[in-house]
PDB file with one MODEL, atoms N, CA, C and O in Angstrom:
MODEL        1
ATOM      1  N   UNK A   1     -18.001  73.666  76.420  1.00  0.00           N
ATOM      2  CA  UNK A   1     -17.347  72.395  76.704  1.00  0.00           C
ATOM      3  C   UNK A   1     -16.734  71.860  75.413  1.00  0.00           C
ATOM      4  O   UNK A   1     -17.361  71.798  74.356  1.00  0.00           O
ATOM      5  N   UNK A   2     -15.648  71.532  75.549  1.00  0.00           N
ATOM      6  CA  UNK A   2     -14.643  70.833  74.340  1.00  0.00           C
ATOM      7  C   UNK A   2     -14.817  69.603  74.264  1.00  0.00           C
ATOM      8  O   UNK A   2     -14.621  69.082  75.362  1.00  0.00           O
ATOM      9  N   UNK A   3     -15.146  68.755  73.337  1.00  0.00           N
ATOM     10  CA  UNK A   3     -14.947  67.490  73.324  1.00  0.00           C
ATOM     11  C   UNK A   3     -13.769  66.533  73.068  1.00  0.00           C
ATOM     12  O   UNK A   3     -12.857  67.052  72.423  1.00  0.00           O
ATOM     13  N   UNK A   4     -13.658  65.754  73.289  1.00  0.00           N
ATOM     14  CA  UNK A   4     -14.243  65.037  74.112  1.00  0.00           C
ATOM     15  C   UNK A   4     -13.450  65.515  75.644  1.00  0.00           C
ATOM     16  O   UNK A   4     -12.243  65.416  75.864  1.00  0.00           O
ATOM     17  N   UNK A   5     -14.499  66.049  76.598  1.00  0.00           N
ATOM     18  CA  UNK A   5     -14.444  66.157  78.139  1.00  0.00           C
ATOM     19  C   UNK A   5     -12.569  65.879  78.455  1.00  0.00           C
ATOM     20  O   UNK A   5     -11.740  66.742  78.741  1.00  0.00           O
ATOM     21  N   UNK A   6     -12.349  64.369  78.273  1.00  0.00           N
ATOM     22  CA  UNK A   6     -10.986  64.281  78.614  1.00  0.00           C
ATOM     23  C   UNK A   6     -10.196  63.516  77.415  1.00  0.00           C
ATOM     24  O   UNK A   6     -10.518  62.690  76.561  1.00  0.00           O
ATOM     25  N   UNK A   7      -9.575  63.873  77.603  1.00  0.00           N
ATOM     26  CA  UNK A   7      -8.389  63.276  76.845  1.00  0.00           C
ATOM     27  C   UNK A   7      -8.314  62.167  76.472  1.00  0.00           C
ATOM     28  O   UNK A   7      -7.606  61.963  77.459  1.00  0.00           O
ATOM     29  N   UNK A   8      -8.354  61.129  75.954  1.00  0.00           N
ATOM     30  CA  UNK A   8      -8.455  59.444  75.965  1.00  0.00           C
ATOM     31  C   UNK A   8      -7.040  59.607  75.575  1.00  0.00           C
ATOM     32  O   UNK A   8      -6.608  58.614  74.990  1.00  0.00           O
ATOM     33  N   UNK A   9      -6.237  60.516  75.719  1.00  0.00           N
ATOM     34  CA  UNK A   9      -4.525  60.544  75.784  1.00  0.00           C
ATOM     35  C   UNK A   9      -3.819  60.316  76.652  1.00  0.00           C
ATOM     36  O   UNK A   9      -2.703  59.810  76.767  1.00  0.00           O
ATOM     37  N   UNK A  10      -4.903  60.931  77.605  1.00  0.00           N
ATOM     38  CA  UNK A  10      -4.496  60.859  79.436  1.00  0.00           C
ATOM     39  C   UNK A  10      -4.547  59.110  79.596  1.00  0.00           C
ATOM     40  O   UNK A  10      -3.538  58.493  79.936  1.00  0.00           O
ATOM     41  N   UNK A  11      -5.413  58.653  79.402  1.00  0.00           N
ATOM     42  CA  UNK A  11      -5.567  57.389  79.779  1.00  0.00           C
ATOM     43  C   UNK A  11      -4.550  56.166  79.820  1.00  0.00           C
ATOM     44  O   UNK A  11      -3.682  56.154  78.946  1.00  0.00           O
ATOM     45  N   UNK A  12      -4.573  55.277  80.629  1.00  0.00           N
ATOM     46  CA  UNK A  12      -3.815  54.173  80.592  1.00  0.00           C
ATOM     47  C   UNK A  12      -4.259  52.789  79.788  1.00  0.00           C
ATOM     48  O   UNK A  12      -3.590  51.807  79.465  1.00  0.00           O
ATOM     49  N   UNK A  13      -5.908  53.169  79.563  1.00  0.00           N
ATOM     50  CA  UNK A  13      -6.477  52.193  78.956  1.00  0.00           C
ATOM     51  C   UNK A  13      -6.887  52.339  77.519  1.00  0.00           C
ATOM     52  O   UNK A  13      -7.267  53.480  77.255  1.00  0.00           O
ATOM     53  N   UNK A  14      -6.909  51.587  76.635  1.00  0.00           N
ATOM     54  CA  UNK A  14      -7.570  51.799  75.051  1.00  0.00           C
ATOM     55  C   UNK A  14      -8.528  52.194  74.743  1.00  0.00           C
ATOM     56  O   UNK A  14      -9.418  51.487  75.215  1.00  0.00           O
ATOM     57  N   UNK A  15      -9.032  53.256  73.977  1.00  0.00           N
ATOM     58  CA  UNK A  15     -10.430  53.798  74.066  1.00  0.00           C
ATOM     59  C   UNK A  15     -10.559  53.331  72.675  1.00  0.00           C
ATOM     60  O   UNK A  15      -9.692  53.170  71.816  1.00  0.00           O
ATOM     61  N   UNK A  16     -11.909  53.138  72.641  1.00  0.00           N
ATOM     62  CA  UNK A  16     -12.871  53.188  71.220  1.00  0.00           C
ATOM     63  C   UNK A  16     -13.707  53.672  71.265  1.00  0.00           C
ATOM     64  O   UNK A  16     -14.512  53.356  72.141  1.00  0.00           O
ATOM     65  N   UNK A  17     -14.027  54.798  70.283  1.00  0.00           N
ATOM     66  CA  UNK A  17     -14.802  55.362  69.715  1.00  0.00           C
ATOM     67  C   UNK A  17     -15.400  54.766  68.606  1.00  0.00           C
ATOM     68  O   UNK A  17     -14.947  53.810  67.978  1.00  0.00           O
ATOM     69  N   UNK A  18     -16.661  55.499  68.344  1.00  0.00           N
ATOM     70  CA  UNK A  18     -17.445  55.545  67.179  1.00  0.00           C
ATOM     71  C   UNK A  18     -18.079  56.935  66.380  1.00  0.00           C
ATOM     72  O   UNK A  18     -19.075  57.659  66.388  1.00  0.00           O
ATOM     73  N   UNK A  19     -16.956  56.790  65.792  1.00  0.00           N
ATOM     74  CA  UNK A  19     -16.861  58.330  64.962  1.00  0.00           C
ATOM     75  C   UNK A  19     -16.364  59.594  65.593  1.00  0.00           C
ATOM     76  O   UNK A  19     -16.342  60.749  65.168  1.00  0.00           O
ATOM     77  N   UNK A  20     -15.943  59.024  66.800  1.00  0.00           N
ATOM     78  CA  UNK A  20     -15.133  59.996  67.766  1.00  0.00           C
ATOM     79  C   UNK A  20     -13.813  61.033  67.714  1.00  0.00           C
ATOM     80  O   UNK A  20     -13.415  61.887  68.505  1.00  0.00           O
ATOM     81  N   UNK A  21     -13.293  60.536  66.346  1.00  0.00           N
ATOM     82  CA  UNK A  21     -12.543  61.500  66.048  1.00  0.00           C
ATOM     83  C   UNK A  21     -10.780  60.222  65.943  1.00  0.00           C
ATOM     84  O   UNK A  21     -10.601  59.013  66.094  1.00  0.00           O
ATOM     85  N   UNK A  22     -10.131  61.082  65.706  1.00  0.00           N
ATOM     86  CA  UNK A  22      -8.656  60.377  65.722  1.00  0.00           C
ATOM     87  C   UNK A  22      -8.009  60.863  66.931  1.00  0.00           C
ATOM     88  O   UNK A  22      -6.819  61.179  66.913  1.00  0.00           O
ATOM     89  N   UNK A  23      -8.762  60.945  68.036  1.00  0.00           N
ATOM     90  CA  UNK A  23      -7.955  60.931  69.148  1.00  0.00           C
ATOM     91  C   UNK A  23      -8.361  59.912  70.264  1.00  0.00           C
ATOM     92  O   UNK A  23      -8.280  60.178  71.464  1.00  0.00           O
ATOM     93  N   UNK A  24      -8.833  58.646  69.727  1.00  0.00           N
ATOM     94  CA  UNK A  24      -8.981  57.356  70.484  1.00  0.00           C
ATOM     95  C   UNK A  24      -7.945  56.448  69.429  1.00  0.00           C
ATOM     96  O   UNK A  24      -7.356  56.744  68.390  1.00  0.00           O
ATOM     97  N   UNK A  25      -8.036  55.238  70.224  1.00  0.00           N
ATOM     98  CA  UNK A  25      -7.082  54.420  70.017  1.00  0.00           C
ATOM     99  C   UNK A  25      -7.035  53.507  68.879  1.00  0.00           C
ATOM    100  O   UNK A  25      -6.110  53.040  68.214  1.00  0.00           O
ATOM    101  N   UNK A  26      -8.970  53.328  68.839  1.00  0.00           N
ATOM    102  CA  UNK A  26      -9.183  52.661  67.768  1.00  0.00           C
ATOM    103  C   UNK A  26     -10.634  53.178  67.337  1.00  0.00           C
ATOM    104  O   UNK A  26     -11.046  54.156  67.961  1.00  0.00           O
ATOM    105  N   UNK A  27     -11.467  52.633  66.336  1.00  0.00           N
ATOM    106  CA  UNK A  27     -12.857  52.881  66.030  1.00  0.00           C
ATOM    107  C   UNK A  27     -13.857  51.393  65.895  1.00  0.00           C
ATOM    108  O   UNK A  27     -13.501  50.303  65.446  1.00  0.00           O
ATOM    109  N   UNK A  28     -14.891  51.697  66.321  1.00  0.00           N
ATOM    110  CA  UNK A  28     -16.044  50.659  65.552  1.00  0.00           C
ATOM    111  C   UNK A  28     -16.615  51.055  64.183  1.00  0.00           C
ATOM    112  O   UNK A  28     -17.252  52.092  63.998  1.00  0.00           O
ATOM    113  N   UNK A  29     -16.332  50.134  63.229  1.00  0.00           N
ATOM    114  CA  UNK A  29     -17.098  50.118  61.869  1.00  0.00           C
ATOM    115  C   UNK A  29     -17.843  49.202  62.014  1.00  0.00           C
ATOM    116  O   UNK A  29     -17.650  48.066  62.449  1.00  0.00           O
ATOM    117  N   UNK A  30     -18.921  49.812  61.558  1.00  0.00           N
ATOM    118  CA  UNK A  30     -20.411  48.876  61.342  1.00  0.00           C
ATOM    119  C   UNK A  30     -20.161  48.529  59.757  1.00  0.00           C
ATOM    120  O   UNK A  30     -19.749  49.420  59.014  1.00  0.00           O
ATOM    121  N   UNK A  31     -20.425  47.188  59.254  1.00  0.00           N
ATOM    122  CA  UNK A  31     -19.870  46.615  58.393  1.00  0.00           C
ATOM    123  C   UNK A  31     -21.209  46.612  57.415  1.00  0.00           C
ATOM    124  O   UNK A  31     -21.137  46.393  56.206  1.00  0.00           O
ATOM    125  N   UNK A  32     -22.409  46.881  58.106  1.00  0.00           N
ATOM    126  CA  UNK A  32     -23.559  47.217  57.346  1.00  0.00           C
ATOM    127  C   UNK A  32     -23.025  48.480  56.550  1.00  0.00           C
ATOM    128  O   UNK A  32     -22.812  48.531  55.339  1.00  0.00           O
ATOM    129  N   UNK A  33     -22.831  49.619  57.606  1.00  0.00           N
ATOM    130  CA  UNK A  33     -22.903  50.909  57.118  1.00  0.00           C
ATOM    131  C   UNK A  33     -22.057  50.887  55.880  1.00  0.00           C
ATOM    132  O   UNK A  33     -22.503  51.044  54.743  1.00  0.00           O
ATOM    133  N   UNK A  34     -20.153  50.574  56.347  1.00  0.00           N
ATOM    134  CA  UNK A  34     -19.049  50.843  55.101  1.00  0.00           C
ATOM    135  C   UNK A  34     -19.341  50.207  53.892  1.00  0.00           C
ATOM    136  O   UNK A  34     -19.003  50.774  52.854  1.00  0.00           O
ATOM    137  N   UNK A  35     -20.104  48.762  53.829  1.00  0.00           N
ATOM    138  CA  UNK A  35     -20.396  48.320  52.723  1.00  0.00           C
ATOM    139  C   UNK A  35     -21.182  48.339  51.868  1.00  0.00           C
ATOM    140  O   UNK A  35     -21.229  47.698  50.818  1.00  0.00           O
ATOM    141  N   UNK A  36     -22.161  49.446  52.489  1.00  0.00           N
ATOM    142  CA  UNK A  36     -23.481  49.625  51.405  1.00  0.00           C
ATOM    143  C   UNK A  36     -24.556  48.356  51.514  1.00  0.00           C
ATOM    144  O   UNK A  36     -24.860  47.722  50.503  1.00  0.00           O
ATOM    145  N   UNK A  37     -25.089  48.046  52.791  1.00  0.00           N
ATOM    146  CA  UNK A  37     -26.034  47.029  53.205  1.00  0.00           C
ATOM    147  C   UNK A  37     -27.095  47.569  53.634  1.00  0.00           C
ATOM    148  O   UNK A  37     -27.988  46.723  53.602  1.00  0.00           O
ATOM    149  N   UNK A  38     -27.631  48.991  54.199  1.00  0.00           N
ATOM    150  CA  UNK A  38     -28.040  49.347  54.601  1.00  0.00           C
ATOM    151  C   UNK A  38     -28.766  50.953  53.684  1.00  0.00           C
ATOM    152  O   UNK A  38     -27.987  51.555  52.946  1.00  0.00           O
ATOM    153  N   UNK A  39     -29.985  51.398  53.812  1.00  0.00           N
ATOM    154  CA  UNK A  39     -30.550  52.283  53.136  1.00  0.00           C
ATOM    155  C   UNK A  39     -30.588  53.300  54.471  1.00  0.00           C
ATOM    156  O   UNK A  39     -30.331  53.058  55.651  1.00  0.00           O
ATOM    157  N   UNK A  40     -31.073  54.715  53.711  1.00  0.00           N
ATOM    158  CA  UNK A  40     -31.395  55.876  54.344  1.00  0.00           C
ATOM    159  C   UNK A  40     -30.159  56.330  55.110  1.00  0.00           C
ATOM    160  O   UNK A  40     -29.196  55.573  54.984  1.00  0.00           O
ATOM    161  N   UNK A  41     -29.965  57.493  55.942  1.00  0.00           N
ATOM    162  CA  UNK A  41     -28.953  58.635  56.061  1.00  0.00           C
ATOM    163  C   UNK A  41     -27.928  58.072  56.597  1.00  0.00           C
ATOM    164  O   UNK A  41     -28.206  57.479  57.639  1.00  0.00           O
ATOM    165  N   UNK A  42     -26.624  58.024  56.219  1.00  0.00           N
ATOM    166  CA  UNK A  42     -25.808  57.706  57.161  1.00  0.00           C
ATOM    167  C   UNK A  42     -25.209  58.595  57.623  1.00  0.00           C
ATOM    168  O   UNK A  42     -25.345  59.689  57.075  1.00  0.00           O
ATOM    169  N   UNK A  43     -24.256  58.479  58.880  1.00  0.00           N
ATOM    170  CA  UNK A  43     -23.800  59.652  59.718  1.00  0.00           C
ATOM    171  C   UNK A  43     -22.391  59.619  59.074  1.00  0.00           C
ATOM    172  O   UNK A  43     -21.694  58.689  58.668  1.00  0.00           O
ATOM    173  N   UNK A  44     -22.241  60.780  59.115  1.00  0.00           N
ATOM    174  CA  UNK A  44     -21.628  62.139  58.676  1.00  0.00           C
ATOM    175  C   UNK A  44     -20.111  61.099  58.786  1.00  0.00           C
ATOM    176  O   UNK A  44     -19.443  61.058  57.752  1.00  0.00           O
ATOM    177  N   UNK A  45     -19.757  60.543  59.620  1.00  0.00           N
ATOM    178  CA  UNK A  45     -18.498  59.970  59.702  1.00  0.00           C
ATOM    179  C   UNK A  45     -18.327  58.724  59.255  1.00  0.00           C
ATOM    180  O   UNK A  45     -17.168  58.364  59.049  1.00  0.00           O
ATOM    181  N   UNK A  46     -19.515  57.714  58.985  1.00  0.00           N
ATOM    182  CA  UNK A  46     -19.248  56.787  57.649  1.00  0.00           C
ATOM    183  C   UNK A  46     -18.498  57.001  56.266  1.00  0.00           C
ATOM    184  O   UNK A  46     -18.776  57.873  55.443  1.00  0.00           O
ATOM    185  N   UNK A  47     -17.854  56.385  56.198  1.00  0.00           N
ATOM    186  CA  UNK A  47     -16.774  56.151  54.378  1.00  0.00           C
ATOM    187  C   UNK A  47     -17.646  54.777  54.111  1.00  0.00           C
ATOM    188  O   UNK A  47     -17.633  53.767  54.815  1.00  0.00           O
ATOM    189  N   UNK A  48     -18.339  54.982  53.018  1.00  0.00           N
ATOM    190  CA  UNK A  48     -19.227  53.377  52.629  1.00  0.00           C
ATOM    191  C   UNK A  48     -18.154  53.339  51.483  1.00  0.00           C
ATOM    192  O   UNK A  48     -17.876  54.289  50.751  1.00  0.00           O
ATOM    193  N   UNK A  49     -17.674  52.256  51.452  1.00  0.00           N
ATOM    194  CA  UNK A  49     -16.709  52.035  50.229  1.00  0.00           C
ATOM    195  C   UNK A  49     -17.029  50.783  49.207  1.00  0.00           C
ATOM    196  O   UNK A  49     -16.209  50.205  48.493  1.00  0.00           O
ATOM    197  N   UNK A  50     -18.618  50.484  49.340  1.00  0.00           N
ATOM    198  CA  UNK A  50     -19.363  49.384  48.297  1.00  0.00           C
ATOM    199  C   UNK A  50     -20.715  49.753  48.107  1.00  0.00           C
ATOM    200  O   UNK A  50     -21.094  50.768  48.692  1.00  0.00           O
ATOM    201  N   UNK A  51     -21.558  49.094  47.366  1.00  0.00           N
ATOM    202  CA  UNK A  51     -22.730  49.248  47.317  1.00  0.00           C
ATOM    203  C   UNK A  51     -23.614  47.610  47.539  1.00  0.00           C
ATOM    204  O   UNK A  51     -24.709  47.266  47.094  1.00  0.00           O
ATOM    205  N   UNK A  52     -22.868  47.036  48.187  1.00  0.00           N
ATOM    206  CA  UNK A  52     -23.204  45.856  48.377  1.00  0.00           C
ATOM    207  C   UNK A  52     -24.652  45.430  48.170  1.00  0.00           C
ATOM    208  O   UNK A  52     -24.954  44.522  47.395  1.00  0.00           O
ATOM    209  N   UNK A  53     -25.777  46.303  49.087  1.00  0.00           N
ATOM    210  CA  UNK A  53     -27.026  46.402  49.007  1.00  0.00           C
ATOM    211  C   UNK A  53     -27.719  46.131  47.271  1.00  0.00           C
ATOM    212  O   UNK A  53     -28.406  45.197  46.857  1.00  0.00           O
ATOM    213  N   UNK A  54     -27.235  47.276  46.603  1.00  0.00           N
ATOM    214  CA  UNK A  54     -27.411  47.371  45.205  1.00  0.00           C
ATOM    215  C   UNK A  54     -26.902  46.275  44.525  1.00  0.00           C
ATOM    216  O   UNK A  54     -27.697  45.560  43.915  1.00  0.00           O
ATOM    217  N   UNK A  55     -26.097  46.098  44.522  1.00  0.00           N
ATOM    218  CA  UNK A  55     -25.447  45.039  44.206  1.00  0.00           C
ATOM    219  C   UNK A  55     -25.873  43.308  44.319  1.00  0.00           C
ATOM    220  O   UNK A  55     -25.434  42.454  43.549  1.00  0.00           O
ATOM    221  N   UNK A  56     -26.653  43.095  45.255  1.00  0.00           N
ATOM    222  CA  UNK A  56     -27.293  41.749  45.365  1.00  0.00           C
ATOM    223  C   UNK A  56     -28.701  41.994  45.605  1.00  0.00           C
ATOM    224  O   UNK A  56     -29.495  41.193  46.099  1.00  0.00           O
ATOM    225  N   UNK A  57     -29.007  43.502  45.104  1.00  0.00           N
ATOM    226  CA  UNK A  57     -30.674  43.197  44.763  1.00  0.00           C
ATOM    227  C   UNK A  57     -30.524  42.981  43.185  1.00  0.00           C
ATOM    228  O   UNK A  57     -31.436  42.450  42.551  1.00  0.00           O
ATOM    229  N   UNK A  58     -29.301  43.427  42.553  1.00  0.00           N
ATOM    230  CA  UNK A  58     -29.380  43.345  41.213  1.00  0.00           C
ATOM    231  C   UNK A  58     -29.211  42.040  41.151  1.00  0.00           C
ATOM    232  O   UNK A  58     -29.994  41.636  40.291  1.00  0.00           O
ATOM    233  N   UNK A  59     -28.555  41.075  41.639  1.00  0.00           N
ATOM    234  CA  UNK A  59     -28.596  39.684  41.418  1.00  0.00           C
ATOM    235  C   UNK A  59     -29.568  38.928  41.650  1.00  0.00           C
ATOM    236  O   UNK A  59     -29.803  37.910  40.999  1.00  0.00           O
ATOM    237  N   UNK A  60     -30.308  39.382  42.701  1.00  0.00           N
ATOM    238  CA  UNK A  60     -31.652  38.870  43.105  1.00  0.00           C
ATOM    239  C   UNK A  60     -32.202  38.517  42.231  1.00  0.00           C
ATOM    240  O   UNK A  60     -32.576  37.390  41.908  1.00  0.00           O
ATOM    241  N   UNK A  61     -32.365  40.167  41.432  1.00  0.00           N
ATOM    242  CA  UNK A  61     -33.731  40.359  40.717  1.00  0.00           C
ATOM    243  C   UNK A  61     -33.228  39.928  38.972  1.00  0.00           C
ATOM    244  O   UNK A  61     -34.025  40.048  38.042  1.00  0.00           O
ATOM    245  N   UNK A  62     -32.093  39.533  38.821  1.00  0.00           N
ATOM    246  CA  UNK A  62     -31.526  38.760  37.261  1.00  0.00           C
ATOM    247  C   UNK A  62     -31.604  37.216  37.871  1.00  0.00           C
ATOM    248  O   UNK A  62     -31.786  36.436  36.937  1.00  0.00           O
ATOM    249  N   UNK A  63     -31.536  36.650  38.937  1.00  0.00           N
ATOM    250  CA  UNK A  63     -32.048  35.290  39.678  1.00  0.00           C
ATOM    251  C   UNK A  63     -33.440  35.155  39.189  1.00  0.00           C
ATOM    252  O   UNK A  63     -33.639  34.435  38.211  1.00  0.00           O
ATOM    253  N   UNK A  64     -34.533  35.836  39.824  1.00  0.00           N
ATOM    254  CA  UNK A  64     -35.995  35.999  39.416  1.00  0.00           C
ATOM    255  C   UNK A  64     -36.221  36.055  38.301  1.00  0.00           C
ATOM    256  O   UNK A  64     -37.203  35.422  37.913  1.00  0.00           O
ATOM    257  N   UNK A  65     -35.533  36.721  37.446  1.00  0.00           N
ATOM    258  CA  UNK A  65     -36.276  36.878  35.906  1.00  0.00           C
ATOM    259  C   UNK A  65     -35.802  35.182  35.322  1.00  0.00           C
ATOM    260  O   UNK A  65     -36.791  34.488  35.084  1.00  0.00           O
ATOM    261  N   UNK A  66     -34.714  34.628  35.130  1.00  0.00           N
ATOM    262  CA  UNK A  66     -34.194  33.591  34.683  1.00  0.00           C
ATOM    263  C   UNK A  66     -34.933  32.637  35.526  1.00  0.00           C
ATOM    264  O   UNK A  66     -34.396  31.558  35.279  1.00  0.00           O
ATOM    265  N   UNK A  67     -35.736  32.469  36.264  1.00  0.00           N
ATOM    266  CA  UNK A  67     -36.240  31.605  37.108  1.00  0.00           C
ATOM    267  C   UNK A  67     -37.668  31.616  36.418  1.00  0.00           C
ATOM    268  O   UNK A  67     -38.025  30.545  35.926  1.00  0.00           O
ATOM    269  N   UNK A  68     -38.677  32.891  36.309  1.00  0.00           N
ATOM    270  CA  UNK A  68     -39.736  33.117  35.711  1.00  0.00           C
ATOM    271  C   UNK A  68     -39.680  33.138  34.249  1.00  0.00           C
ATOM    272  O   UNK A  68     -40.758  32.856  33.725  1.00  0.00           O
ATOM    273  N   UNK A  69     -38.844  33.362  33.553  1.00  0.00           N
ATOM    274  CA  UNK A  69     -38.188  33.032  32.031  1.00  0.00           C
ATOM    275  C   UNK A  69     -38.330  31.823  31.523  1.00  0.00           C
ATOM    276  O   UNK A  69     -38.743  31.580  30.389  1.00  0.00           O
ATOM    277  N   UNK A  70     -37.904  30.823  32.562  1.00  0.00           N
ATOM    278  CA  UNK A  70     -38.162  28.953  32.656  1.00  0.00           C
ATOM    279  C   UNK A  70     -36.546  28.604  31.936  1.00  0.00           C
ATOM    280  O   UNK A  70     -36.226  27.458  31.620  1.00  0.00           O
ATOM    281  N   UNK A  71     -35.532  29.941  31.736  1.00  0.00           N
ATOM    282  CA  UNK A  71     -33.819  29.690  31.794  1.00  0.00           C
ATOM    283  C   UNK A  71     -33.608  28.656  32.885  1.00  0.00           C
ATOM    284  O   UNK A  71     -33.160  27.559  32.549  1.00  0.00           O
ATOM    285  N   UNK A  72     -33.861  28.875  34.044  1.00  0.00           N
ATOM    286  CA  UNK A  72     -32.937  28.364  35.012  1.00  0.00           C
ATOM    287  C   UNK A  72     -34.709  26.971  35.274  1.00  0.00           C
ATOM    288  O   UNK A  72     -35.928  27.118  35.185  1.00  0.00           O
ATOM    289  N   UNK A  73     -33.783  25.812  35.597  1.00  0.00           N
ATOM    290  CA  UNK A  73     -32.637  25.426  35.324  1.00  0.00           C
ATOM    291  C   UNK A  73     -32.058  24.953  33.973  1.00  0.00           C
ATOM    292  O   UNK A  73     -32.673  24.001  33.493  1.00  0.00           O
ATOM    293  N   UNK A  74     -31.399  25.239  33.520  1.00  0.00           N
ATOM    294  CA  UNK A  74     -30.804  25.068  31.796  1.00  0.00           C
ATOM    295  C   UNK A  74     -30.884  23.352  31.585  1.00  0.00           C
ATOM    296  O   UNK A  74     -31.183  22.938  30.465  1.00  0.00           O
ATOM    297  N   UNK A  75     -30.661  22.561  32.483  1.00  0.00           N
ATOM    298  CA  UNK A  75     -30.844  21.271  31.683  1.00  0.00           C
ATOM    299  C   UNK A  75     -30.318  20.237  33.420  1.00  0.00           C
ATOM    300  O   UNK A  75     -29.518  20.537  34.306  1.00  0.00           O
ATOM    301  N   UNK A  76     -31.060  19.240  33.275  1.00  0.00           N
ATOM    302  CA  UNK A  76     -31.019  18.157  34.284  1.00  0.00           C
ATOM    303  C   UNK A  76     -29.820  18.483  34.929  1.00  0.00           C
ATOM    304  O   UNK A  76     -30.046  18.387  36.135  1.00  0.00           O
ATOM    305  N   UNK A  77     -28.782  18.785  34.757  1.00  0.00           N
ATOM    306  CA  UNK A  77     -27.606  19.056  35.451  1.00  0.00           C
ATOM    307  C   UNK A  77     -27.754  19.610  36.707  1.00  0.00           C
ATOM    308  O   UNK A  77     -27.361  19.113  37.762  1.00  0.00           O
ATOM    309  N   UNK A  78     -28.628  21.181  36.481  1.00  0.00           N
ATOM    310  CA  UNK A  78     -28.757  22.211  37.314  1.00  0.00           C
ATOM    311  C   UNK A  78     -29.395  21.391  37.987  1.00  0.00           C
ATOM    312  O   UNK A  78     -28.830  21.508  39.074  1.00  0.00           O
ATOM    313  N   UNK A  79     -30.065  20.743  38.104  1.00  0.00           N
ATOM    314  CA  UNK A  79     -31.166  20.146  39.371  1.00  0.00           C
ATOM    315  C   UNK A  79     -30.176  19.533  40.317  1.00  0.00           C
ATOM    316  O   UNK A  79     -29.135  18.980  39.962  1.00  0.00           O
ATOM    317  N   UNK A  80     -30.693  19.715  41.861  1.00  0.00           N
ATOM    318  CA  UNK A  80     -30.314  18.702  42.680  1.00  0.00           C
ATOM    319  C   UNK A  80     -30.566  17.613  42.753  1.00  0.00           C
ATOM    320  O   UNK A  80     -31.730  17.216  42.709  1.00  0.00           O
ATOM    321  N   UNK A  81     -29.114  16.506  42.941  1.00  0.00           N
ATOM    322  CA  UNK A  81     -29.484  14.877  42.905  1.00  0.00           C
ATOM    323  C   UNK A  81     -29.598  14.552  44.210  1.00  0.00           C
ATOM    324  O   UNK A  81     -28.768  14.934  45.035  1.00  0.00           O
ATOM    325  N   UNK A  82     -30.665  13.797  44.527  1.00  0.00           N
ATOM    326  CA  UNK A  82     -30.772  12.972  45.544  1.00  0.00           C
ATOM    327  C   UNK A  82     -30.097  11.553  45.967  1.00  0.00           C
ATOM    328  O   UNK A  82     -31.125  10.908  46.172  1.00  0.00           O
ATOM    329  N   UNK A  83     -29.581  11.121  46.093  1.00  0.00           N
ATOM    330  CA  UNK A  83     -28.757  10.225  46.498  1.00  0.00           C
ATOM    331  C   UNK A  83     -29.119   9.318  47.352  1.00  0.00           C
ATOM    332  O   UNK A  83     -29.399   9.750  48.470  1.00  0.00           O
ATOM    333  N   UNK A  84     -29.240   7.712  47.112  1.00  0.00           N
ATOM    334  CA  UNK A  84     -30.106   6.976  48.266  1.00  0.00           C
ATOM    335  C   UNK A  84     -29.390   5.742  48.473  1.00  0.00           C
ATOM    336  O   UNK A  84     -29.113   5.033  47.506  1.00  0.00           O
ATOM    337  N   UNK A  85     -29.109   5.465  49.488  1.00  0.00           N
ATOM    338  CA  UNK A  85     -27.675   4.308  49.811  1.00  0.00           C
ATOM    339  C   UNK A  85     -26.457   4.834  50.253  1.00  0.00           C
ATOM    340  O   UNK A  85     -26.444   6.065  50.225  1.00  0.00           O
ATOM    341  N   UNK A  86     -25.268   4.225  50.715  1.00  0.00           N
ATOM    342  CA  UNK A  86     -23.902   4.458  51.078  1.00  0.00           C
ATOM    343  C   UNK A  86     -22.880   5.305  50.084  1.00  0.00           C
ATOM    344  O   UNK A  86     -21.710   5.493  50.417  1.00  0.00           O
TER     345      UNK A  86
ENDMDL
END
């Protein structure tokens, strides 16, 4: 059996696939997968074109140290003001 079964050429209606090849009309990208949000295997037809994941654990974890450091907050500024009246 050939895939895909029929044609989505034949059709009158728009097909989408997911990783189905370039013979549908359009595709679903999972925005986890292309951006690097997500750990462990991805399938074979993902293009991840970030490391997003990596990327804001590294900020996380330079957040945490400057927080446990006693850096942040650098001076009365950084604090939130409360505001009481009109």
């Amino acid at each position: 059996m050939t895939w895909p079964p029929r044609s989505p050429r034949r059709l009158d209606i728009p097909t989408i696939g997911i990783g189905a090849g370039n013979r549908c009309d359009g595709q679903v990208l999972v925005w986890q997968d292309a951006f690097g949000l997500r750990t462990g295997r991805l399938p074979r037809f993902v293009k991840q074109y970030a490391d997003l994941r990596g990327t804001l654990l590294d900020a996380a974890r330079a957040f945490d140290a400057e927080v446990k450091d006693g850096e942040l907050p650098r001076s009365r500024a950084h604090l939130l003001r409360r505001t009481v009246g009109p």
